[in-house]
C-alpha positions in Angstrom: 72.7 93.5 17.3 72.4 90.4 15.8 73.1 88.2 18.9 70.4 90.4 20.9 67.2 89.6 18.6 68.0 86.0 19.1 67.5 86.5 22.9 64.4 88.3 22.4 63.2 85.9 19.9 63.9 82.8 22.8 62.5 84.4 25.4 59.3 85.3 23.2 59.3 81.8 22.8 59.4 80.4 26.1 56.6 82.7 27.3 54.5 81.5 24.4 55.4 78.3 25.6 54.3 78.6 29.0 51.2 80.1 28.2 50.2 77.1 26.3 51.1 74.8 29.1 49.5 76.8 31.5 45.9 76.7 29.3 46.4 73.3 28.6 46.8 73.0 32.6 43.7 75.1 33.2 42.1 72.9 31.1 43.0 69.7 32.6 42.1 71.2 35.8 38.4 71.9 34.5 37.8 69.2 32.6 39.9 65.9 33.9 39.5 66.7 37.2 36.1 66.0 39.2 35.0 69.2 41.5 31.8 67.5 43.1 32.2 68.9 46.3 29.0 66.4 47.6 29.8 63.7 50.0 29.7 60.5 48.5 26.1 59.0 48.8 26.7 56.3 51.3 25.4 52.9 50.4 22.1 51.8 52.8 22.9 48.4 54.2 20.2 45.9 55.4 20.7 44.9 58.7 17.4 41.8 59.6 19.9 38.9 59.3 22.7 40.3 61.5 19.9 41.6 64.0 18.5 38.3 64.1 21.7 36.5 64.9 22.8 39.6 67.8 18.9 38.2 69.3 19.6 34.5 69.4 23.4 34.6 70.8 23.2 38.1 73.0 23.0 37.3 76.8 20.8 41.0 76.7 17.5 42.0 74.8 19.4 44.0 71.4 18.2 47.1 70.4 16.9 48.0 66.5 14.6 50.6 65.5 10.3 50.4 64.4 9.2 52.3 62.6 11.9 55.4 61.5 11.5 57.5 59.0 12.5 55.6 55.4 14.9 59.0 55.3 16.8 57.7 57.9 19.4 55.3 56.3 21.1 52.3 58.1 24.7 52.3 57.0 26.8 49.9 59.4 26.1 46.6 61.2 28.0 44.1 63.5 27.9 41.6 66.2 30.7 40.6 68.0 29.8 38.0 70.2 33.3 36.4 71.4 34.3 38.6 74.4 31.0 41.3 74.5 28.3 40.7 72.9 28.6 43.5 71.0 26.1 44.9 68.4 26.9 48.0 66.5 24.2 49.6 64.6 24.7 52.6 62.5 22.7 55.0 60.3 22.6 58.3 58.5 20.3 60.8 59.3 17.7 62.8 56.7 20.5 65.6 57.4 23.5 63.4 56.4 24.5 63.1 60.6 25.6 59.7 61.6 23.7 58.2 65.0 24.5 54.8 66.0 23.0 52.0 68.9 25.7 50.7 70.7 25.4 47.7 73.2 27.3 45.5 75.5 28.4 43.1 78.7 31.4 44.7 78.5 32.0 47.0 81.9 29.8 50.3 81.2 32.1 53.0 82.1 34.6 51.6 79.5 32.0 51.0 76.7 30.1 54.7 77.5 33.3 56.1 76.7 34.1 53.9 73.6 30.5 54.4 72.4 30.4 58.7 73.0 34.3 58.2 72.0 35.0 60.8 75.1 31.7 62.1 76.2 30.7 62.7 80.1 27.7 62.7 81.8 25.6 65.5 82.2 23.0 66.2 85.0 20.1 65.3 82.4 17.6 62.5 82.4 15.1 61.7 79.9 12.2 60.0 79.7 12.0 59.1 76.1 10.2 56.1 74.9 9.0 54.7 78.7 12.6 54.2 79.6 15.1 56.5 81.4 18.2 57.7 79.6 21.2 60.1 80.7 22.6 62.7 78.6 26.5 62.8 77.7 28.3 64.9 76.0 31.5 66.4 75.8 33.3 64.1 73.5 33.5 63.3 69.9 29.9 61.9 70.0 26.9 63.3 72.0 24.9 60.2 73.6 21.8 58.8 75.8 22.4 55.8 77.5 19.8 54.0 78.6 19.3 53.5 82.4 18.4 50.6 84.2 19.3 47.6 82.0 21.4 45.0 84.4 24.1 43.1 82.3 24.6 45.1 79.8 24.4 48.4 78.2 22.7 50.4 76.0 24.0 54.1 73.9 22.2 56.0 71.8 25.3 58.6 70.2 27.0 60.3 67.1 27.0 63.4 65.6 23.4 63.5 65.2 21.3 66.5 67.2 20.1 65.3 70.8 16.4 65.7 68.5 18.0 62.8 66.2 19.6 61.1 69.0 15.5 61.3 70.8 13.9 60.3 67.4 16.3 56.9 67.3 16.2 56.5 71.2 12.4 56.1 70.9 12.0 53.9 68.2 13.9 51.2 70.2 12.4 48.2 70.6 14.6 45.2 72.8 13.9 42.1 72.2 
């Protein structure tokens, strides 16, 4: 009898041991650990001294917005000018959607695909802003791309409604 209430006394033990370990995990878990299940608020970038640069070396007239919403938050922008002539311009919406211009020499089936990252177009003009634009969608990104604009090419796209892709479409101005 002796040797049996040292077992029960261990095993009363180690169950009094895990129960401490698993509170102190719980609290760990509650406390240590952040549970802010919010996106991370995304930093607004300004974009005049790259867009002014994209409209002295572009071979095209570069697209920015006039006159958007202050809700509508510019979060990315680039100019490439080695090979295409690239400008990237990217914002988040009032929503938290992401809607980007997109422009280039390079050839425009390539860089509509690149741009709508998949998309294809649909039967669907626009006339938005006094210009022409062509629905796609179909791929990762929907997207309008602007008709009409010899030597290069301009996209509208991202994961933004076709309302937020309409609102940024017509506050293009090229210059």
């Amino acid at each position: 009898m002796a040797g049996s209430n040292g077992k029960q006394k261990s095993a009363r033990s180690m169950v009094l041991s895990l129960g401490v370990i698993g509170i102190a995990a719980l609290v760990v878990y509650f406390l240590a650990i952040p549970h802010d299940d919010h996106a991370p608020d995304v930093k607004r970038v300004d974009y005049r001294v790259e867009l002014l640069t994209a409209r002295r070396a572009a071979s095209y007239p570069v697209a920015a917005p006039e006159g958007l919403p202050s809700t509508w938050k510019a979060t990315s922008v680039r100019f490439q000018g080695a090979d295409s002539d690239r400008w990237h311009l990217g914002f988040q919406t009032p929503d938290g959607q992401y809607v980007q211009v997109e422009q280039s020499r390079q050839k425009r089936a390539e860089f509509i695909d690149q741009a709508s990252q998949g998309g294809t177009a649909t039967k669907r003009n626009e006339r938005i802003g006094g210009r022409t634009w062509t629905r796609y969608s179909g791929g990762r990104y929907d997207a309008l791309v602007l008709q009409d604009t010899p030597g290069s090419t301009t996209v509208v796209a991202g994961t933004g409604s076709f309302e937020d892709l309409t609102a940024m479409a017509s506050a293009l101005k090229l210059e």
